[in-house]
C-alpha positions in Angstrom: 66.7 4.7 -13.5 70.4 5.6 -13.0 69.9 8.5 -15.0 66.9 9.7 -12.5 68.8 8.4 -9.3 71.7 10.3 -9.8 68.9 13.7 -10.7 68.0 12.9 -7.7 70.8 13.1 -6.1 72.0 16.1 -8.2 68.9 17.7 -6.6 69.7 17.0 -3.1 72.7 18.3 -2.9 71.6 21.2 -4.2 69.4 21.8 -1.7 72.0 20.9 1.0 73.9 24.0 -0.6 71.2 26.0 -0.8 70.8 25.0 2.9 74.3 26.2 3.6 73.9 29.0 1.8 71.3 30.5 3.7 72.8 31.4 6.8 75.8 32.2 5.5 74.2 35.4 3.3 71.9 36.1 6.5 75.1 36.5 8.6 76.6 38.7 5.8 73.9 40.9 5.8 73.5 41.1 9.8 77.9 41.9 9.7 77.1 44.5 7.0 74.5 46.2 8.7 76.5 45.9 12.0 79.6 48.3 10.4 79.1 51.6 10.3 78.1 54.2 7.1 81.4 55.5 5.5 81.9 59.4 6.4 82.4 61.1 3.5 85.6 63.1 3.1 83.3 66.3 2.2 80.8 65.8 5.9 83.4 65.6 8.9 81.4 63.9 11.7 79.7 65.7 14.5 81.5 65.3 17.5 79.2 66.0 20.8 81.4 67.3 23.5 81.9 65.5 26.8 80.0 67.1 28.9 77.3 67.7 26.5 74.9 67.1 29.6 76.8 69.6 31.5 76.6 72.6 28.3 74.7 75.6 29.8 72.6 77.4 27.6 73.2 80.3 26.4 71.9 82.8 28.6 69.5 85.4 27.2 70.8 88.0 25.4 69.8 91.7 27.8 68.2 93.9 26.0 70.2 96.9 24.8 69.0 100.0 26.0 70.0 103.5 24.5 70.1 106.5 26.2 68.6 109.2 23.7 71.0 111.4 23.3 69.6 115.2 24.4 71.0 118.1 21.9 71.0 121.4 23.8 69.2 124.2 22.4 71.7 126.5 20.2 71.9 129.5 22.5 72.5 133.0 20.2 75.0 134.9 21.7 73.7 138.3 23.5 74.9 141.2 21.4 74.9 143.8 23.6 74.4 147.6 22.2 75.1 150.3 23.8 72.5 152.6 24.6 72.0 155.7 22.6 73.4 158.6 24.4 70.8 161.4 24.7 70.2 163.6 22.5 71.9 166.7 22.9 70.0 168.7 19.8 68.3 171.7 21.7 66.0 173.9 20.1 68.7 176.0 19.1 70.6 173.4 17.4 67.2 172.6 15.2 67.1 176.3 14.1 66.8 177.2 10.3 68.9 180.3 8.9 67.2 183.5 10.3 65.2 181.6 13.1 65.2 182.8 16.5 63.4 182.4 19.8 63.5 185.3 22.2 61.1 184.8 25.7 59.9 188.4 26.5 60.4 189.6 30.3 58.7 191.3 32.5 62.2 193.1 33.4 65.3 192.8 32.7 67.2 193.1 35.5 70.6 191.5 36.7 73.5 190.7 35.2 73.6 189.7 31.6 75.8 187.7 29.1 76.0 187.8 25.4 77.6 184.9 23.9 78.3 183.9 20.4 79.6 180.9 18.6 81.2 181.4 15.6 81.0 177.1 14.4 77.6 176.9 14.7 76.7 180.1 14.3 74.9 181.0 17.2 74.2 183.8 20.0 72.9 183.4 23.2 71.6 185.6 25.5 71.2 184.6 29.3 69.5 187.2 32.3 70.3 186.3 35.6 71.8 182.5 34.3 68.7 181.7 32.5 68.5 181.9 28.7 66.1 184.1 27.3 66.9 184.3 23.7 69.1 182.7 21.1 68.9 183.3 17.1 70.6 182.2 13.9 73.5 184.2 13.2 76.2 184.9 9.7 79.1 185.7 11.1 82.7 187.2 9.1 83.9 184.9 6.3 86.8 184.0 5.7 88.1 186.7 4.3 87.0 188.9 6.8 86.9 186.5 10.2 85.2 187.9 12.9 87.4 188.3 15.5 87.5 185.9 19.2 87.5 187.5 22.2 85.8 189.3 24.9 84.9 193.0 24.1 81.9 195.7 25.4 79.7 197.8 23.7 81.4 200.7 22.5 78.0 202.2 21.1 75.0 201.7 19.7 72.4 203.2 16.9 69.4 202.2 16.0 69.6 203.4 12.2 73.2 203.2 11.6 74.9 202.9 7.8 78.6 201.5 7.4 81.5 203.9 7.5 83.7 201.4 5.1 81.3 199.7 2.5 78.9 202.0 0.7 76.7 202.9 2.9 75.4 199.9 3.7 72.8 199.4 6.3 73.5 198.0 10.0 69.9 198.3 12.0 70.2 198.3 15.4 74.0 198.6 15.1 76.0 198.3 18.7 79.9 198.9 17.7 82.4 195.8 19.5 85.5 197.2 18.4 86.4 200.9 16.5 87.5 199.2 13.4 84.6 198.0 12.0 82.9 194.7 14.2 79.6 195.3 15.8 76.5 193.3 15.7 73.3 194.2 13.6 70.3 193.2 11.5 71.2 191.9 8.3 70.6 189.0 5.7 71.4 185.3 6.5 72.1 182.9 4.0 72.7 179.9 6.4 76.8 180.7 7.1 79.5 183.1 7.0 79.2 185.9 4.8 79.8 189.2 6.4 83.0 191.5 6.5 83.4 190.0 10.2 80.5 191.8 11.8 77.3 189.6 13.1 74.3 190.1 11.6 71.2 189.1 13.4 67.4 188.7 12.2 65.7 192.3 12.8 63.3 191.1 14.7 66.5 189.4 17.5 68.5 192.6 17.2 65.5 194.8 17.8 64.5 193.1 20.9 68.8 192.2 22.0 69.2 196.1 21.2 66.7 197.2 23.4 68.0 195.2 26.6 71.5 196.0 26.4 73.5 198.9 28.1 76.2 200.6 27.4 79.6 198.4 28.2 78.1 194.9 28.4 79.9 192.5 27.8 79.8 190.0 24.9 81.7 187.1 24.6 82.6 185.6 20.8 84.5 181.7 20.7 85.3 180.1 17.8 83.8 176.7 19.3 82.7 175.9 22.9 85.7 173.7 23.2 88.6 176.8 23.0 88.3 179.9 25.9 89.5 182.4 25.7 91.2 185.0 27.9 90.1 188.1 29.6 91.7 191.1 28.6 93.8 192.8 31.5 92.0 196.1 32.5 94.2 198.7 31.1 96.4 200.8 33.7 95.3 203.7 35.5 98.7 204.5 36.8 100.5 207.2 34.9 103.3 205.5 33.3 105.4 208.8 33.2 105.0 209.4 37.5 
């Protein structure tokens, strides 16, 4: 009996432990959940700001326009060329060695001029300022250089054979100077190659001798560039009284 009353009694104080006990734990558990998580070193705590009410939004971003940028076209400079200059080639300057052009008239009347150019090796014959006839000449070469000047015809034959070199032939021959120079049919090889006279295709001295009077003038240049001077008329005054 002792033995159970003092089990019994064991017993209720247990219980009045347990009793104590309950509350106590309860209370624990209440302060524990009361106290707030530990921050870990690695996560620092959000902070909101003060006047986290009072934080404006961030106002939307414009959008960006971009003005295309416009390349100008690549302009090629204007080369600018001068015109050609006109052509200055006459018929007579297109002329093949022994060529000629001679315009027939109805008379021959007026004054006349002869001219010849020794660098391109041409004559020209004008009536009255208008050219009637121009030809292909071989003039002296350069051994025997025809000579510049202005002269007259000293005289003329139509069948007339060289005094100095064998014989030779000089159709339509009218004499420039008394030593040798006159003008004549003869062969032309395209440039100088006479013993200074000028020969002339047949056909050009034929028609040149039968316009041409005693005493006209012809006039020889070297180039159309270089004149050249009249001869003074010789005096008629008797040097002696």
């Amino acid at each position: 009996m002792v033995f159970g009353a003092g089990i019994s009694k064991l017993q209720g104080i247990i219980a009045f432990l347990l009793l104590c006990a309950v509350p106590v734990t309860a209370h624990a558990q209440q302060v524990e959940e009361a106290q707030p998580a530990p921050v870990s070193q690695d996560q620092s705590p959000e902070v909101a700001p003060a006047n986290a009410d009072l934080v404006e939004p961030p106002a939307q971003t414009q959008p960006i326009v971009t003005t295309p940028v416009v390349t100008p076209p690549t302009v090629k400079p204007v080369i600018l060329t001068p015109a050609p200059k006109p052509s200055r080639k006459a018929a007579v300057d297109a002329l093949k060695p022994g060529q000629f052009i001679w315009v027939k008239q109805d008379v021959y009347e007026g004054p006349m001029k002869i001219v010849v150019v020794l660098d391109t090796q041409r004559i020209y014959v004008f009536q009255n300022e208008k050219l009637i006839g121009f030809s292909t000449i071989s003039s002296g070469k350069k051994s025997k250089k025809t000579p510049t000047g202005i002269f007259n015809i000293l005289q003329k034959n139509v069948d007339h054979k060289s005094n100095l070199y064998s014989n030779a032939p000089m159709p339509f021959m009218q004499r420039l100077t008394w030593d040798g120079i006159a003008i004549h049919g003869g062969h032309l090889p395209g440039y100088p190659a006479s013993h200074g006279c000028i020969r002339l295709p047949h056909p050009f001295a034929k028609a040149l001798f039968g316009v041409t009077r005693m005493g006209q003038e012809v006039v020889v240049l070297q180039n159309t560039s270089t004149p050249v001077k009249r001869p003074k008329p010789p005096s008629t005054t008797n040097p002696l009284g």
